[in-house]
Steps between C-alpha positions, in 0.01 A plus 500: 500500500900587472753284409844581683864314533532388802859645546288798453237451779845430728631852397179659509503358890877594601459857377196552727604684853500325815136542652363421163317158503325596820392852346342291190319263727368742669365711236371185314333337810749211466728284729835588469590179387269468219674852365864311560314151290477763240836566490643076485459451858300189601336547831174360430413384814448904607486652145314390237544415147505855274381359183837460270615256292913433406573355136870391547729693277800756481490760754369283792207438224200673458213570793165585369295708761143467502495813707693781502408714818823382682709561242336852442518590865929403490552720186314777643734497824778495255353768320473719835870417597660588141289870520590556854869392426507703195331852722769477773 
């Protein structure tokens, strides 16, 4: 369990390259949608619910994740974007 702002879950989201929600769902096994429900989007009729909770508060409030492979999976791809940025 990780508890998160959800401001910071938006960042997290923008920062990620185009190509990015489909690369997660794929390597997760999950509908693209479900990965974008992750992120605040609300497509439940394809995706499905990911399992986080939102306390209202400053900062968008706070979003406790049950699970964390999503969230893993986006700062990995940011993590391969800032080394390759930072070779070239």
């Amino acid at each position: 369990m990780k508890t998160i702002t959800f401001n910071e879950l938006r960042r997290i989201k923008d920062s990620l390259p185009n190509g990015s929600m489909h690369r997660i769902a794929d390597e997760l096994g999950l509908n693209v949608s479900t990965v974008r429900n992750f992120f605040g989007g609300e497509n439940y009729r394809e995706g499905k619910s990911v399992g986080y909770h939102i306390e209202p508060g400053p900062d968008g409030g706070l979003v406790v994740l049950d699970d964390t492979l999503v969230l893993d999976k986006a700062l990995n791809i940011l993590n391969e974007e800032n080394n390759s940025c930072s070779v070239s």
